[in-house]
C-alpha positions in Angstrom: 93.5 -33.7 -26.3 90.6 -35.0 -24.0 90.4 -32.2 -21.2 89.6 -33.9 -17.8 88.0 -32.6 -14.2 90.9 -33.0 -11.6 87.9 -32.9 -9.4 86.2 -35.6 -10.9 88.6 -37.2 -12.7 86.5 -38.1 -15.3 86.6 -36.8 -19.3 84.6 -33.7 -20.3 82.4 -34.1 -22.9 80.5 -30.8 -24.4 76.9 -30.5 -24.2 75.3 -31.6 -27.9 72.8 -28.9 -28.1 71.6 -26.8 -30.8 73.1 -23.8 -31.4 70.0 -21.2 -30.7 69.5 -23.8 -27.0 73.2 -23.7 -26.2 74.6 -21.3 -23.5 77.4 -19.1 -24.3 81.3 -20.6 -23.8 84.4 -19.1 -24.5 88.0 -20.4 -23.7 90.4 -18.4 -21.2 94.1 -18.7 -21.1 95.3 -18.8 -17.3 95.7 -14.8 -17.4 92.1 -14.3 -17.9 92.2 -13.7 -21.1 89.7 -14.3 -23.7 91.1 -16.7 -26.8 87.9 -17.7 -29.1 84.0 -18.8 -28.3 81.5 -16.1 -27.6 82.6 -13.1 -26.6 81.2 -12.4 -22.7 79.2 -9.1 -21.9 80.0 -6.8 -19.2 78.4 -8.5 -16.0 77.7 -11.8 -17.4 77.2 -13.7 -14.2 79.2 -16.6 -14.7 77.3 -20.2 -13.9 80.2 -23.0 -14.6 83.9 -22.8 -15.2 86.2 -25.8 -16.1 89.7 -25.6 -16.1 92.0 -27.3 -18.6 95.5 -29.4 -17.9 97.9 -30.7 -19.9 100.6 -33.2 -18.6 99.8 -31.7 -15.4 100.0 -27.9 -16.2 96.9 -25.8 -16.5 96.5 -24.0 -19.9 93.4 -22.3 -20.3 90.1 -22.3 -18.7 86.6 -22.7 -20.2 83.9 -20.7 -19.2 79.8 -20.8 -19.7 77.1 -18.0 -18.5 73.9 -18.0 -18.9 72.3 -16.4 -21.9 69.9 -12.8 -21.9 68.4 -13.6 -24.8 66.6 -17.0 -23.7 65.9 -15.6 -20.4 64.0 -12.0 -22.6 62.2 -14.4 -24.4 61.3 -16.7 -21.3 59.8 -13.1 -19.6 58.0 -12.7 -22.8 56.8 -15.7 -23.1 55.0 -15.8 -19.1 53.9 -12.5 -20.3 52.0 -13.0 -23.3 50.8 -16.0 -21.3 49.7 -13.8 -18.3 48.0 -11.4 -21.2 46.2 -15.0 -22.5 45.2 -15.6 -19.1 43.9 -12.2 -18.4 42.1 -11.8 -20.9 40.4 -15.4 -20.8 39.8 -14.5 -17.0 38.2 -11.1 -18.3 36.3 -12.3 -20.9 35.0 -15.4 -18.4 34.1 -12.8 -15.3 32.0 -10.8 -18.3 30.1 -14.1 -19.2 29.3 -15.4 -15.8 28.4 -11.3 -14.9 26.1 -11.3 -17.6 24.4 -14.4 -16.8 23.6 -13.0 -13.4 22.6 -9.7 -14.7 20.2 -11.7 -17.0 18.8 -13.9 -14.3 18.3 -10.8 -11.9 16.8 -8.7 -14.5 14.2 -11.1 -15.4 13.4 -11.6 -11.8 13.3 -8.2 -11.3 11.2 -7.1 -14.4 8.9 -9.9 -14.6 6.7 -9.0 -11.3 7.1 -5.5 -12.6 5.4 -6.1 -15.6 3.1 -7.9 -13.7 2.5 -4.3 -11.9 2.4 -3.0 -15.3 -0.1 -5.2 -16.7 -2.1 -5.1 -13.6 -2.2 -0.8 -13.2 -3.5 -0.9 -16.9 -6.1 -3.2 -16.5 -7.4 -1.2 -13.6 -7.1 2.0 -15.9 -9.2 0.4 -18.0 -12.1 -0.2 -15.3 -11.4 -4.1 -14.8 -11.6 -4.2 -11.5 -11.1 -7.9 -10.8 -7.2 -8.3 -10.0 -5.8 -10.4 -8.4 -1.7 -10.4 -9.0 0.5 -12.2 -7.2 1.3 -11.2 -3.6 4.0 -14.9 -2.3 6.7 -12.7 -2.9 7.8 -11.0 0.9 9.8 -7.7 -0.4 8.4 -4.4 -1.5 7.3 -5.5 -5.0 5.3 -8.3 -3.2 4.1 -5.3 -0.3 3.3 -3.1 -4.1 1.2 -6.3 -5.5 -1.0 -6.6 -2.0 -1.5 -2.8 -2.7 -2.8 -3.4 -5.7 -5.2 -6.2 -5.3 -6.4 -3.9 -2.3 -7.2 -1.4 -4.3 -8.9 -3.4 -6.8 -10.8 -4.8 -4.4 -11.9 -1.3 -2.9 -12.5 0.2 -6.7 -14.9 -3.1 -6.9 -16.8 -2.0 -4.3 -17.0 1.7 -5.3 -18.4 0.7 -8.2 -20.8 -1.9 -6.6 -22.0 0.5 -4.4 -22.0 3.8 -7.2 -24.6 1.4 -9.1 -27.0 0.3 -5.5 -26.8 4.2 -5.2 -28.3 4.6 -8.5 -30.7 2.0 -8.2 -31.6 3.1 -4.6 -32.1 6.6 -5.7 -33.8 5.6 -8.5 -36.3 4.0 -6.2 -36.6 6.2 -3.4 -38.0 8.9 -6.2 -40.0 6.7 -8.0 -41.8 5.5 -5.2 -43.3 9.2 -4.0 -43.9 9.9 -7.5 -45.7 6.7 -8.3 -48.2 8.0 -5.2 -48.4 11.4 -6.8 -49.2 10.4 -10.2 -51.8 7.7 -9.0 -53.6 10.0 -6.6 -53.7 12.7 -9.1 -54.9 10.2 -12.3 -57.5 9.2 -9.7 -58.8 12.4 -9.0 -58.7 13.4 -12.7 -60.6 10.5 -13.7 -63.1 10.8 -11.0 -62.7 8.0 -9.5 -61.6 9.9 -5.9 -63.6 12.8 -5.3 -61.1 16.1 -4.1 -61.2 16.3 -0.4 -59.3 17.1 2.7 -58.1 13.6 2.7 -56.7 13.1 -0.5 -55.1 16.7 -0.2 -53.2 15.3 3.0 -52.0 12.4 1.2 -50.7 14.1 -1.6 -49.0 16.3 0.7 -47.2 13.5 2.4 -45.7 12.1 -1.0 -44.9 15.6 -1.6 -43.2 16.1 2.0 -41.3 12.4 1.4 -40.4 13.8 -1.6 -38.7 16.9 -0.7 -37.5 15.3 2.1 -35.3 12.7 0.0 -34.3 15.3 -2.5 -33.2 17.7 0.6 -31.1 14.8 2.2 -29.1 14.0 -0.8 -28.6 17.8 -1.1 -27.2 17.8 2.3 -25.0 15.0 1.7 -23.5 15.9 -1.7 -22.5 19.2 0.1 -21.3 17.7 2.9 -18.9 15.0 0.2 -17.4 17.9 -1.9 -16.9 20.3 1.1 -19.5 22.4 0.2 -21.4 22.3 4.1 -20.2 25.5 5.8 -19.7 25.0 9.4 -20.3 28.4 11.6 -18.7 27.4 15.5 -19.6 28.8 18.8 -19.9 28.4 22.1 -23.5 26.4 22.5 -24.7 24.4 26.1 -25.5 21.0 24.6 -27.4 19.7 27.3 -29.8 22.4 26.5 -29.8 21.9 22.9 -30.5 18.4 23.7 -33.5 18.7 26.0 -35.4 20.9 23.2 -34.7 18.3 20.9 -36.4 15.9 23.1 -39.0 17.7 23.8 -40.1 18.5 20.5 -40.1 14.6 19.7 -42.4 13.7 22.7 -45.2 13.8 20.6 -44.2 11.5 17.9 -42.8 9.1 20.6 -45.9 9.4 22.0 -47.7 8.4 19.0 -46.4 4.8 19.4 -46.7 4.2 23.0 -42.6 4.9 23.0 -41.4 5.9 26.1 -38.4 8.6 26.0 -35.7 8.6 28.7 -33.7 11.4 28.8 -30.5 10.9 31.4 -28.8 14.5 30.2 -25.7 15.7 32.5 -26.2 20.0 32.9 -23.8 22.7 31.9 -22.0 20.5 28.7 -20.6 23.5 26.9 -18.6 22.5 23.8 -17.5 24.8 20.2 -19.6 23.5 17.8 -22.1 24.3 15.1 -25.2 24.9 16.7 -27.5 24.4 14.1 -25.5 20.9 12.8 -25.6 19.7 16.7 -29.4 19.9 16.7 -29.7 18.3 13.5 -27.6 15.4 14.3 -29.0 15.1 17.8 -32.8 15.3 15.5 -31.7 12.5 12.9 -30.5 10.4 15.8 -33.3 10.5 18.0 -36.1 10.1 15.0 -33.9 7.0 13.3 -34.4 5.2 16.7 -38.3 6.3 17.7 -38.9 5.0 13.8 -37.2 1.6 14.1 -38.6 1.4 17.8 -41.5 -1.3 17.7 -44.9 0.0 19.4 -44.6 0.5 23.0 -41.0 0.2 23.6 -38.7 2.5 25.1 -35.4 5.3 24.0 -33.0 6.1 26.3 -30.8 9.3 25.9 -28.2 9.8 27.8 -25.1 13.0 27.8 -22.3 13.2 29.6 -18.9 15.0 29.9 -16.3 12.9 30.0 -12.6 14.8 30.0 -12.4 17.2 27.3 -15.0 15.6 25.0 -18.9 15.5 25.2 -20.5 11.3 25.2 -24.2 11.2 23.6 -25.6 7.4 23.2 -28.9 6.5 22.5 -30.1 3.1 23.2 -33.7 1.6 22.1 -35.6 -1.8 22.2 -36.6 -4.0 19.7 -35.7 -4.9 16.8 -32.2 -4.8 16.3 -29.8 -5.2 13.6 -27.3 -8.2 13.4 -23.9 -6.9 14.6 -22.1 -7.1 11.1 -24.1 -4.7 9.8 -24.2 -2.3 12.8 -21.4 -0.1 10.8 -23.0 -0.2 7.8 -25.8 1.7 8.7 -23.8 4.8 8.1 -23.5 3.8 4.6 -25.5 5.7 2.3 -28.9 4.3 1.5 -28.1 0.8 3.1 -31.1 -1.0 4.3 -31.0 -4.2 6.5 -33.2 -6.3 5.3 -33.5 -8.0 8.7 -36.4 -6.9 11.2 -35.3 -3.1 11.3 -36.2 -2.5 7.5 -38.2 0.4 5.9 -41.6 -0.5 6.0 -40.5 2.7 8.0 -40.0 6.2 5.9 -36.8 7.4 5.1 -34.6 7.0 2.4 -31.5 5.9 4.6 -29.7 8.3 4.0 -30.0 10.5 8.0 -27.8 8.4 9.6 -24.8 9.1 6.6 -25.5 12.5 7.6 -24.8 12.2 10.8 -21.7 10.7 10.4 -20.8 13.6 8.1 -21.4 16.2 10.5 -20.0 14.5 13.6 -16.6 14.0 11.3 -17.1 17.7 10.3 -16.9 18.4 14.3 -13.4 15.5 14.6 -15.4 13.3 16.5 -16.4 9.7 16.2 -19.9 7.6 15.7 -20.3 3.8 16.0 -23.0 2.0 16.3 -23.4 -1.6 18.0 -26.5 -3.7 19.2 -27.9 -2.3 22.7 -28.6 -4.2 25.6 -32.0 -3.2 25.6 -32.3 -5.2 22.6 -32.2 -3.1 19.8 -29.6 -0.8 18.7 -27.4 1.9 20.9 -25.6 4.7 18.5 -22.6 6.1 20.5 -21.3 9.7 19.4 -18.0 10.8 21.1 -16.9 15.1 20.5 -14.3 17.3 21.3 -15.3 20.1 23.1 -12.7 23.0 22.6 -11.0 22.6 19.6 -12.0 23.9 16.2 -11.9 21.8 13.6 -9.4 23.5 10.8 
């Protein structure tokens, strides 16, 4: 019996499959009832039906659904795949994440070890850094820092050792005097007179001068200058100050001209006001040349008190105008110290005019030498 399709008309030949690949089938009689094959589960959804004829009549019907066990073990398949998959995806996202991390990390940590290396090499006093600085973000901002600070911890120390050596200097040069007057006058060789006593008592006087100046300015570094304020007319304390130098001014054909505004009453220190107005004036009738001129001029202007002093020749080369309030600095140009001094009044100066929260510059005059310009507050106490 060779079962055909009336719909095709053409012979139906069974699938050749293996067993575990082949759907389920089982043969129907025409009530619906199952005869033999495999045995259908509730709700198998049924995917081909064929019917069977002989001479005409239908006898039976064969049946095929599909099967739940290849379609678990097609789930589990995609699933273990999707696990594979996951997992290689995982594992790749960790690689490529760690590469990154590595990359950032050593461009992170290599410019701060560079910092690193840098800070301990200035810790151990080596002063000559220079790091770095093309990079534009903070680390790059940190590395200009630091070469700045080497750079200011070289000059320190630069400047630590001239202060030495200046000191050193300034004292021996007074003593040398002493010693050399007094060998002379022990060996005979100068008899003991006025004259010699008046020498000796200028090397003495330079000498306590210096020594007294650096006392000053060593309180005035570590806080130790005590500032007393009051109430004081400045235009008076100004005019007694130039008074009292008249005679040395005098004593170079120096001509003083005071222009001094009336009734400037400031809070300040009295006593550091007359100093500073002192160092000022005698700094500029020292560096003066014979016959020249100092003009003095004060002035109100708003809520602040304006001294400037102007003198004539020589001057001083106007990059090293600031740096005559450094401590000991000498320009070796025209204005240096075949004058006496040790250099240090005009660092005191600046000291005290800070002390009062005011300002000092100095710049080259136009009467050809130098003009100092001090600018003070008038009412308000410094804390």
């Amino acid at each position: 019996m060779r079962p055909r399709n009336p719909k095709a008309g053409a012979p139906f030949h069974p699938p050749q499959a293996r067993k575990e690949n082949r759907p389920p089938t089982a043969l129907f009689n025409t009530q619906g009832q199952w005869l033999t094959g495999d045995k259908p589960k509730p709700h198998t959804q049924e995917v081909l039906s064929h019917e069977i004829y002989l001479n005409g009549e239908k006898i039976g019907e064969l049946r095929s659904w599909l099967n739940d066990i290849p379609q678990r073990s097609l789930a589990s398949s995609f699933s273990i795949q999707q696990r594979y998959a996951s997992i290689a995806i995982g594992l790749l996202c960790l690689l490529l994440a760690g590469v990154a991390s590595w990359l950032l990390a050593r461009r992170l940590t290599s410019p701060v070890n560079s910092v690193l290396h840098g800070v301990e090499r200035l810790s151990r006093g080596n002063y000559d850094l220079k790091l770095d600085t093309s990079r534009s973000d903070e680390l790059g901002k940190l590395m200009q820092n630091l070469n700045g600070l080497s750079h200011i911890l070289n000059e320190t120390r630069s400047a630590k050792n001239r202060w030495f050596a200046d000191i050193s200097h300034e004292l021996r040069t007074p003593l040398t005097i002493l010693i050399g007057e007094l060998d002379a006058l022990e060996a005979g060789i100068r008899p003991f007179g006025p004259k010699q006593v008046e020498s000796l008592k200028h090397e003495a006087l330079l000498l306590h001068r210096l020594v007294d100046d650096l006392y000053q300015l060593s309180l005035s570094d570590v806080g130790g200058l005590k500032y007393h304020f009051s109430q004081l007319d400045i235009s008076s304390a100004l005019e007694n100050v130039c008074s009292s130098l008249q005679s040395k001014a005098q004593g170079k054909d120096i001509i003083i001209t005071p222009n001094i505004q009336e009734n400037v009453v400031g809070l300040v220190d009295p006593q550091r006001i007359e100093q500073l107005f002192i160092n000022l004036i005698n700094n500029a009738i020292i560096h003066t040349n014979a016959k020249g001129s100092v003009q003095i001029a004060l002035s109100q202007k708003g809520n602040a008190v304006v001294f400037e002093i102007n003198d004539t020749l020589p001057s001083v080369p106007f990059e090293d105008c600031e740096k005559l309030f450094d401590p000991l600095y000498r320009q070796n140009a025209s204005r240096n110290r075949a004058t006496p001094g040790a250099g240090l009044g005009l660092t005191i100066c600046k000291n005290i005019v800070n002390a009062h929260r005011g300002s000092i510059h100095a710049t080259q005059s136009a009467l050809g030498g130098l003009c100092v310009t001090v600018k003070i507050p008038l009412t308000k106490e410094p804390a």
